[in-house]
C-alpha positions in Angstrom: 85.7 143.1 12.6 83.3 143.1 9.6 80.2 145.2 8.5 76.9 143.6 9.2 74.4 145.8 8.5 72.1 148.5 9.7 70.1 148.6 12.6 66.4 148.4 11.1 64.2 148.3 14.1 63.9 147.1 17.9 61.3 144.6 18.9 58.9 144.5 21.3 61.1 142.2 23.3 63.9 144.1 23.1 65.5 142.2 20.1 67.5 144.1 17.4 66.5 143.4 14.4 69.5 144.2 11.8 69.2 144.4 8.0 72.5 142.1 7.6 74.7 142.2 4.2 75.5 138.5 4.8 74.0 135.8 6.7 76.4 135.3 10.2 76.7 132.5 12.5 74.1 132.0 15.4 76.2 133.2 18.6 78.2 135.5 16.7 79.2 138.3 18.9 78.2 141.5 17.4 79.2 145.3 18.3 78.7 148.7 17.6 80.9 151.3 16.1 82.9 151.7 19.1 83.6 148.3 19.2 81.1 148.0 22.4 79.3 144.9 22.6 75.9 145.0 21.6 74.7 141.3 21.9 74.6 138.0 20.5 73.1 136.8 16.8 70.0 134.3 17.9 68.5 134.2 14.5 69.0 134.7 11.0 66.1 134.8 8.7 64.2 136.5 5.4 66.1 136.8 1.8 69.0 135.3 0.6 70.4 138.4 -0.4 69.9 140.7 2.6 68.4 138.5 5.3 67.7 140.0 8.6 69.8 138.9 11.9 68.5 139.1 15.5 70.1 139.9 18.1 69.8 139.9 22.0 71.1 142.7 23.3 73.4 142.3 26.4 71.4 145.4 28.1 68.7 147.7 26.8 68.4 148.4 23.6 68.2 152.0 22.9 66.0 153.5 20.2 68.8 155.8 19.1 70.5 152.5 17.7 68.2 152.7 14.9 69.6 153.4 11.8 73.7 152.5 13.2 76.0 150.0 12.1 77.0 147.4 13.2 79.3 144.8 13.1 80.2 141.0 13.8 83.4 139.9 15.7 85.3 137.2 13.5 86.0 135.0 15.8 85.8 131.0 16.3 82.1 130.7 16.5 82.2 130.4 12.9 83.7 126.7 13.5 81.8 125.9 16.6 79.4 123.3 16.4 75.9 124.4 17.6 73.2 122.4 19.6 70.9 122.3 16.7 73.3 121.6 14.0 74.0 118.0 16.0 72.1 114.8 14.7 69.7 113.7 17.2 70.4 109.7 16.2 
């Protein structure tokens, strides 16, 4: 497992918003200290340097996440092709 970043807020929608240290794949499976899941990446976006990651959390999101770390599971989604990524012709 590797550090992501800090829990920055919690959207409206229930999306956790994470200040990330690098940018990680869209699906990446991401968890909290405990190594529980938390959700899945669905967009990264913001800075180069410190871009922001949401997530969609697998239930709901607590505000007492706010401010934890988290981390990404280093797994194969790295080398999975996604829907979007595909050329259309």
């Amino acid at each position: 497992m590797r550090r992501l970043g800090v829990v920055e807020n919690i959207a409206h929608d229930g999306t956790v918003l994470i200040r990330s240290e690098f940018a990680p794949s869209r699906g990446a499976d991401v968890r909290d200290k405990r190594n529980r899941p938390l959700g899945r990446v669905v967009k990264v976006f913001g800075p180069v340097q410190e871009p922001f990651a949401a997530v969609r959390p697998v239930g709901p999101a607590s505000l007492s996440l706010i401010g934890a770390d988290v981390f990404v599971d280093e797994g194969n989604h790295a080398n999975q092709e996604d829907r979007r990524g595909r050329r259309s012709h």
